[in-house]
N, C-alpha and C positions, 0 to 999 in steps of 0.2 A: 158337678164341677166340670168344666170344660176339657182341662186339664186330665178328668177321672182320679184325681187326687195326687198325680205323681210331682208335683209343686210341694205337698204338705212332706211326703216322702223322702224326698232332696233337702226341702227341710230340715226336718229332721234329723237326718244324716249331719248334716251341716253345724247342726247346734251341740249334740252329743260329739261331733269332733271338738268342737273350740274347748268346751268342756273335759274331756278325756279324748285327747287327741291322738292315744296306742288304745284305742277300746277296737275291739272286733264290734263291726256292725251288720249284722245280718237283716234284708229286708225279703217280706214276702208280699208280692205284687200279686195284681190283676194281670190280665193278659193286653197292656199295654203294648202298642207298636206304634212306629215313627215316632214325632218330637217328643212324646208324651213319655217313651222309654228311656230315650236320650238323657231326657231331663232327669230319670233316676239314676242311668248310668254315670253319668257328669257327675254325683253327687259322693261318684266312689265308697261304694259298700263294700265292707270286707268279703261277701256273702250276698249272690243275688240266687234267689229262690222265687220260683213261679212252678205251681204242682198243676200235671195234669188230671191227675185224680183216679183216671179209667183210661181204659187201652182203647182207640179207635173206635170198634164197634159200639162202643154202649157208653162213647161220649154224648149221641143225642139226647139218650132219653136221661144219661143221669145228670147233663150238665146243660142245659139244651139251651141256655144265653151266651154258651164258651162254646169256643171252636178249636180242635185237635191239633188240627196244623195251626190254626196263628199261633199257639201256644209251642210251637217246636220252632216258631217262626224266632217268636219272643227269645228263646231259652237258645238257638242258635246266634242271635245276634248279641243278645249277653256273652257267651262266649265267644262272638269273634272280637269282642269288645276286648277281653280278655283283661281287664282290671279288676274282676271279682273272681274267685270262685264261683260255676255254677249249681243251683242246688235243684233237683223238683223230687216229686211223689206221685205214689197213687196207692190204691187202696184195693184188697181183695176180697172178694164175698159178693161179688155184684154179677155174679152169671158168665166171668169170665172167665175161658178158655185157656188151655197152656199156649196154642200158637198164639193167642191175642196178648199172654204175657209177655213173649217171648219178644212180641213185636214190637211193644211198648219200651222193653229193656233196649235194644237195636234202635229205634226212634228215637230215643231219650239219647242214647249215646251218640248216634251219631250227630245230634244238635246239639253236643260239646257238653254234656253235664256229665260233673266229674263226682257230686255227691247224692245218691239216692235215699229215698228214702220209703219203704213198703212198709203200709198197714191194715189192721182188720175196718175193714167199711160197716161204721155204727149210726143207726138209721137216726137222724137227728132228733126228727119230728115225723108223724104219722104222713105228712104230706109226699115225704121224700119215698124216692125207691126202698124199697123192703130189702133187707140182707138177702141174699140167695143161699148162703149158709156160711158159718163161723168157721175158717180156714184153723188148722192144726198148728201148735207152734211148729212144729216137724216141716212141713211146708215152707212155713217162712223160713224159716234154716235154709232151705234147699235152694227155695228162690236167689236168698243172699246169697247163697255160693255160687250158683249161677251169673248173676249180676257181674260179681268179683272177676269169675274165673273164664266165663263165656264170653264178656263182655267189657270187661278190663277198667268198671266203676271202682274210681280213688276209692269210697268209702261207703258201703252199702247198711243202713239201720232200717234189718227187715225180722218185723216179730208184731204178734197183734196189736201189742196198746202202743207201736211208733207210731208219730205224730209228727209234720215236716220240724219241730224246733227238738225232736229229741237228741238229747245228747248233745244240742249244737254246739257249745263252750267248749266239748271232750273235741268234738271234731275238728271247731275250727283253731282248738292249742294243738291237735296229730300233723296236722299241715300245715301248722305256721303261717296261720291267718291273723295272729293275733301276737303285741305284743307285751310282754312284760311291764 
C-alpha cells in the first residue's frame, strides 16, 4: 500500500472509537515517518507502540529492512506529538552486550517513551537469527530496575515470555489511559 497501511490503522482507531468511544486503543506500527505517521497520530490512540527489537549494533543483521534511528526518529515524534502514551521493546539473547543494553535504555528514553517492554528473543523460524543464549529471569529483574531506576521509564515489563502487548489493559488502567 502506499500509505504502508497507516490509513487501515487510523481506521481502525476511528471505527473502535464510534463503537466504544472510552475504550483504550493501543496500536503497534511499522516504522512509519512523515504523513504516513501523521496519519496514525491524527487518529488518537490511547497507546502508540513501535518496538526496536535490538540495541544498535545488531539492528543490521537482526532486522536488516528497519533502521535504529528512523525508529527513535518514529518513537520521538510520537512523543513530541504527545497525545499517546509512548510504548516500544526489545528482546535479549541475541549477542547483546550490557553497554549495548544500556544504550538502547538511554535511546529509547531519550526519544520520549515512557512504557518498555524487555523480552526473551525466540527464534521464530530456522531462517531468523539463532538465540545466542536464554537470559535468566534474574536478569530480566535487574534490567527492570534499571529501566525504572537508571532511566526513570513510567512502566517497565521485563521477564522472558514479555511480549510488546503484555499486561497492556494492567498498564494502560496504572496510568490512566483508559476509561471506565
Amino acid at each position: 500500500l502506499p500509505d504502508g497501511g497507516a490509513g487501515h490503522f487510523a481506521r481502525t482507531v476511528e471505527c473502535i472509537r464510534l463503537r466504544l468511544p472510552n475504550a483504550g486503543i493501543e496500536v503497534l506500527t511499522p516504522d512509519y515517518e512523515g504523513d504516513a505517521l501523521q496519519v496514525v497520530l491524527d487518529s488518537c490512540p490511547t497507546v502508540f507502540n513501535h518496538n526496536v527489537e535490538t540495541c544498535r549494533r545488531l539492528s543490521p543483521t537482526v532486522r536488516p529492512a528497519a533502521d535504529y534511528d528512523r525508529s527513535l526518529r518514529v518513537l520521538r515524534a510520537a512523543a513530541e506529538d504527545g497525545r499517546a502514551a509512548v510504548k516500544s521493546g526489545f528482546m535479549l539473547g541475541l549477542g547483546e552486550f550490557k553497554s549495548d543494553i544500556r544504550e538502547t535504555l538511554e535511546d529509547l528514553r531519550g526519544a520520549g517513551v515512557e512504557i518498555l517492554t524487555i523480552g526473551q528473543y525466540m527464534r521464530p523460524r530456522e531462517e531468523c537469527v539463532p538465540v545466542e543464549r536464554y537470559v535468566p529471569p534474574d536478569e530480566f529483574d535487574e534490567w527492570g530496575c534499571v529501566a525504572r531506576e537508571d532511566f526513570g521509564f513510567s512502566h517497565v515489563s521485563s521477564a522472558p515470555l514479555v511480549r510488546s502487548s503484555f499486561l497492556a489493559e494492567e498498564v494502560a488502567e496504572r496510568f490512566g489511559l483508559t476509561s471506565a
